[in-house]
matplotlib code that plots the C-alpha trace (Angstrom):
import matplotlib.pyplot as plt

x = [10.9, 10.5, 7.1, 6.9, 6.5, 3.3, 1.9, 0.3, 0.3, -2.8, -2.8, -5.8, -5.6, -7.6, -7.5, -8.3, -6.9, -3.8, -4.8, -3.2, -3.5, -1.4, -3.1, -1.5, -2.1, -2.6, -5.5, -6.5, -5.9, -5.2, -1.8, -1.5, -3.7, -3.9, -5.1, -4.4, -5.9, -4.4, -3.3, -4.2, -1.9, 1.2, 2.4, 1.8, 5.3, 5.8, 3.1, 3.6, 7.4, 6.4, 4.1, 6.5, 9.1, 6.9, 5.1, 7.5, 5.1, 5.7, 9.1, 9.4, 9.9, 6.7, 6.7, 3.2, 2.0, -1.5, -2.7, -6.6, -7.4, -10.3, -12.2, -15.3, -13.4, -14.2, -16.7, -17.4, -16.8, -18.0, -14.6, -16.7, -17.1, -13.8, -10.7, -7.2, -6.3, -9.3, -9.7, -10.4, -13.5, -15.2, -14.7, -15.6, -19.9, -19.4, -16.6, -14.2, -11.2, -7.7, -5.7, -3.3, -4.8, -3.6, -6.2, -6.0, -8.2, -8.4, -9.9, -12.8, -12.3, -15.2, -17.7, -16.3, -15.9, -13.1, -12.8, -12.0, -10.6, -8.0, -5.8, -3.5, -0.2, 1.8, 0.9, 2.1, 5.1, 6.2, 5.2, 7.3, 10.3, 9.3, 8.3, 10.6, 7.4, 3.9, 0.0, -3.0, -6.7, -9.0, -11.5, -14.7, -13.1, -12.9, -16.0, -17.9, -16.0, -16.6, -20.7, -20.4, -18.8, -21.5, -24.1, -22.6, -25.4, -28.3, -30.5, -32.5, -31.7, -29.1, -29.5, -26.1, -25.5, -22.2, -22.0, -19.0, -18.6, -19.5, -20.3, -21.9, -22.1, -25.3, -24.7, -26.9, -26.3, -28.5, -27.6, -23.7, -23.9, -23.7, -26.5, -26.1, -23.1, -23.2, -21.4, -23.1, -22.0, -24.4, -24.6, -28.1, -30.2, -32.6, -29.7, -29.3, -32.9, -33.3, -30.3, -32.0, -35.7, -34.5, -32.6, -36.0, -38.0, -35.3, -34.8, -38.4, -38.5, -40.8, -40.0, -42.5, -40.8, -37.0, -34.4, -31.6, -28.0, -27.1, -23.0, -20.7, -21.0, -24.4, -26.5, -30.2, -30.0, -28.7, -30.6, -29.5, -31.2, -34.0, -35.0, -34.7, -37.2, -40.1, -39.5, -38.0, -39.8, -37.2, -33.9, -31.7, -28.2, -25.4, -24.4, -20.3, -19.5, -18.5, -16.2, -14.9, -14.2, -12.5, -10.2, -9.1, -10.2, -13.4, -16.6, -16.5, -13.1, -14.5, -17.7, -15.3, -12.7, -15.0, -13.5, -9.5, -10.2, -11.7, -9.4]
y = [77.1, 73.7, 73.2, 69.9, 72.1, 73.2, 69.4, 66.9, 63.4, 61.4, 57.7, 55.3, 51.4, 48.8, 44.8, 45.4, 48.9, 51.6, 55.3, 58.2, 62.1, 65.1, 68.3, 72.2, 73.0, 76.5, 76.4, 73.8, 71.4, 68.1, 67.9, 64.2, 61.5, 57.5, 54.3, 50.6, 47.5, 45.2, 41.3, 38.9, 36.7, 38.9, 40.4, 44.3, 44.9, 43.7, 46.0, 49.1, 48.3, 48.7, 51.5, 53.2, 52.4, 53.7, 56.5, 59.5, 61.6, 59.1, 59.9, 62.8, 64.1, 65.2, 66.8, 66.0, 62.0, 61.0, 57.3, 56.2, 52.8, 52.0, 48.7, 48.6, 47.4, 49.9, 52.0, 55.2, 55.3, 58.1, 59.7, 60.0, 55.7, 55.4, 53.1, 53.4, 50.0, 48.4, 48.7, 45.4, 45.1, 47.7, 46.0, 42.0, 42.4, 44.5, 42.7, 39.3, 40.3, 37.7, 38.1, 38.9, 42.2, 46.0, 48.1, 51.7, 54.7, 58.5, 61.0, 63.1, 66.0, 68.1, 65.6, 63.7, 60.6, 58.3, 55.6, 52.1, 50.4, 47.6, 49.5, 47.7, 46.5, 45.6, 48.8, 50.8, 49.2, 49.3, 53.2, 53.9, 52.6, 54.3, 58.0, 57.4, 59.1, 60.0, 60.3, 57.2, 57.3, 55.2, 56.5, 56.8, 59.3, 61.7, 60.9, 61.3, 64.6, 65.7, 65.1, 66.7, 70.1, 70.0, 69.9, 72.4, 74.9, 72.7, 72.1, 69.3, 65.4, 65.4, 61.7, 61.2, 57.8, 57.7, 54.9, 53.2, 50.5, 47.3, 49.5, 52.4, 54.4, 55.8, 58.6, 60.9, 64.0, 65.9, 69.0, 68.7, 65.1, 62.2, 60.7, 57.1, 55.4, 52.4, 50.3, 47.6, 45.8, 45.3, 43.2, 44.5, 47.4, 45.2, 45.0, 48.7, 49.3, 46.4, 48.1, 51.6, 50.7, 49.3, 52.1, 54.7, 51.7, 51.4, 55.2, 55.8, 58.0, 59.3, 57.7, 61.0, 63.0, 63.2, 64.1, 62.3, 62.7, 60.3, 60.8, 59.0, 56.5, 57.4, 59.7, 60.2, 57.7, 54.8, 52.2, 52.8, 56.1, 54.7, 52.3, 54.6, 57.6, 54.7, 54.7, 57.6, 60.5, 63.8, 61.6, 63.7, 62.7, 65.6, 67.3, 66.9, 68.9, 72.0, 70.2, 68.4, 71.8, 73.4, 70.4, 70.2, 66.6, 64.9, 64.4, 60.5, 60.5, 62.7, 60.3, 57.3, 58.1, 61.2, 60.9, 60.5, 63.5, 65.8, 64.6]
z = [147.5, 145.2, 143.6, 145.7, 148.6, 147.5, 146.5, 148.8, 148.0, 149.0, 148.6, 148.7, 149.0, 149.3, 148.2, 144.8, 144.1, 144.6, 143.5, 143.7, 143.5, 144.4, 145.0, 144.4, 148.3, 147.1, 144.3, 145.4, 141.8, 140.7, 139.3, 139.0, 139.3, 138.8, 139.6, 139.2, 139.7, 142.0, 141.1, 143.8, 142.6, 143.4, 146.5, 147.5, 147.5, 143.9, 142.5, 144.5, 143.5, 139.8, 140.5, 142.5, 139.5, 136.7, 137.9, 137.8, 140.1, 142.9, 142.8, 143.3, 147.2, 149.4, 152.8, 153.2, 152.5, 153.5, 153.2, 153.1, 154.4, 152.1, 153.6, 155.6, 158.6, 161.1, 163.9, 165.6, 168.9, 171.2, 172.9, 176.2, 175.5, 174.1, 175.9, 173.5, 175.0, 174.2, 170.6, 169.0, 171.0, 169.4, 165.9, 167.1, 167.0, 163.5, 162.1, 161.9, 164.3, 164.8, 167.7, 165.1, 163.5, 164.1, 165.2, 164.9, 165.5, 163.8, 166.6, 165.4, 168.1, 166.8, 166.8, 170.0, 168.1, 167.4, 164.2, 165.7, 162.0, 160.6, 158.7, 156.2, 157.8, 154.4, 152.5, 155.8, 156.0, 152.7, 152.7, 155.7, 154.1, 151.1, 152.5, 156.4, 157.8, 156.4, 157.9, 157.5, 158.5, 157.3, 154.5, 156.5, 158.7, 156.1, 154.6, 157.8, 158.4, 155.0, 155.2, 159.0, 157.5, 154.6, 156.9, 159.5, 158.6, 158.6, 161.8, 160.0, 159.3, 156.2, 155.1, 152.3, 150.7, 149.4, 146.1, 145.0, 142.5, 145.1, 147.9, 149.8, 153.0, 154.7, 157.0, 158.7, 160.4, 162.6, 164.7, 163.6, 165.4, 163.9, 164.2, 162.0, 159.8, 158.3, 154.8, 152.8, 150.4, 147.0, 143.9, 142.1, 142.3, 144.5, 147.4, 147.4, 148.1, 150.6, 152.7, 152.5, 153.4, 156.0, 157.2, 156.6, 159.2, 162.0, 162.0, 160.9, 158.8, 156.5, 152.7, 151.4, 153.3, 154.1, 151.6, 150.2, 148.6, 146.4, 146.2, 143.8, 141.2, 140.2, 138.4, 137.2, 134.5, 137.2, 138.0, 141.7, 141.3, 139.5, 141.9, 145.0, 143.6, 143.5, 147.0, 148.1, 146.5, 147.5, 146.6, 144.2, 142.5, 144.2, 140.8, 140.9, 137.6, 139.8, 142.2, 138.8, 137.5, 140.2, 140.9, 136.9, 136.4, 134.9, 136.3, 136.0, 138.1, 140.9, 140.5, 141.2, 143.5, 145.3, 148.5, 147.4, 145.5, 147.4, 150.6]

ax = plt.figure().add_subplot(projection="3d")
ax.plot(x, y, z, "-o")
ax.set_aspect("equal")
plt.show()
C-alpha cells in the first residue's frame, strides 16, 4: 500500500487565502503544510493553477480530499426546524443572499443541527476537475464540532472564543448542546471587547464569574487578551504548544490556521 494511502489532504479557502495540509492518518502528523495569499486582481483558477503547478505535494494522488469553506456566510439550523429545500432563507436576516448563490448545508447529527452556508462555487469547481470527487463543509462546522467534543465532559457553560487575524467566533456549549454561535468581524482591541460585553449582557452572564477560552491568534501578551481580563476576570489564553508538538509543526502555525490543522 502507497504512502498516499495513509495521507489526507485538507484544503482551506477563503477570498484572501488558499492553505493546505496533509496529515499521516495514522500518527496523526503534519507532513506538509502551506499557505498563500490570494491576488484579487487575478482569477482563482490562475492561482490555484500555479499552486497546483508548483507545489509537488499537491500532485501527488489522495483518496481522501477535504475542502473548508472559510467565510462567515453561514447558520445553525435545528434538524427538528430544518427544510433541505428551503435553504437560502435561513441565511437572508444574517446575511446578503442573490437569487444567484449556492447554498449548502453540513449535518451535525449528534447535536441535531445542520450548517446553512455559501460555499465557494469557483474553488469547487475547479477542485472537482482537479480531484474528479472530494468532500467540502464549511469551517464553522468543524469548529463547532470540535468545541462540542472538548466540552463533552463538562455539565457547565464552556464559553470559547476562537481569534483569527480579522475575525473571531464566540461559541458556547452547555449540556453537549449548543447553546450560542456567532462571527464578528474586528479592527482594534476596542471592537473585540464591544462584541464580547455584549455577548456576557444578552446571555447574562456573570463577567466575575464565567470562564473563558481564548483560541487562536492570541496569547497573554495580546492586546486582545489584555483588554478582555479588565473585564473578564477568569479569561485564560488555551496553551497550544502540546497540540503543536504532537502534530510536528510550530506553535505560531497551529495559532494561525488552528482549525485547518487540527481538522
Amino acid at each position: 500500500m502507497s504512502n498516499a494511502s495513509f495521507q489526507k489532504l485538507y484544503i482551506q479557502v477563503s477570498l484572501n487565502y488558499f492553505s493546505y495540509c496533509i496529515k499521516n492518518q495514522v500518527n496523526n502528523q503534519i507532513t506538509g503544510f502551506k499557505t498563500f495569499a490570494l491576488d484579487p486582481f487575478k482569477t482563482i483558477e490562475q492561482q490555484l493553477d500555479f499552486f497546483f503547478d508548483k507545489e509537488e505535494a499537491l500532485q501527488a494522488g489522495y483518496e481522501d480530499v477535504l475542502v473548508l469553506h472559510d467565510n462567515n456566510l453561514n447558520t445553525f439550523v435545528p434538524t427538528p426546524l430544518f427544510d433541505e429545500t428551503a435553504l437560502g432563507s435561513y441565511l437572508q436576516y444574517n446575511v446578503k443572499v442573490f437569487p444567484t448563490d449556492y447554498f449548502a448545508h453540513d449535518s451535525l447529527e449528534q447535536a441535531k443541527m445542520e450548517n446553512v452556508y455559501v460555499p465557494y462555487v469557483a474553488f469547487n469547481n475547479y477542485f472537482l476537475d482537479k480531484f474528479g470527487g472530494f468532500n467540502f463543509q464549511h469551517i464553522n462546522t468543524n469548529l463547532v464540532q470540535h468545541f462540542l467534543h472538548k466540552s463533552a465532559s463538562s455539565n457547565g457553560i464552556d464559553f470559547y472564543v476562537h481569534i483569527t487575524a480579522s475575525r473571531f467566533e464566540i461559541v458556547l456549549v452547555q449540556n453537549k448542546q449548543l447553546q450560542f454561535f456567532n462571527s464578528y468581524e474586528y479592527q482594534t482591541k476596542e471592537d473585540f471587547i464591544y462584541y464580547l460585553l455584549f455577548v456576557f449582557e444578552q446571555l447574562q452572564l456573570n463577567t466575575q464569574e464565567q470562564k473563558v477560552q481564548l483560541i487562536g491568534c492570541v496569547d497573554e501578551e495580546s492586546p486582545l487578551y489584555q483588554i478582555a481580563y479588565q473585564f473578564i476576570r477568569n479569561v485564560h489564553v488555551t496553551s497550544l504548544h502540546t497540540l503543536a508538538q504532537t502534530l510536528s509543526v510550530t506553535t505560531q502555525q497551529v495559532q494561525q490556521h488552528y482549525i485547518l490543522l487540527q481538522a
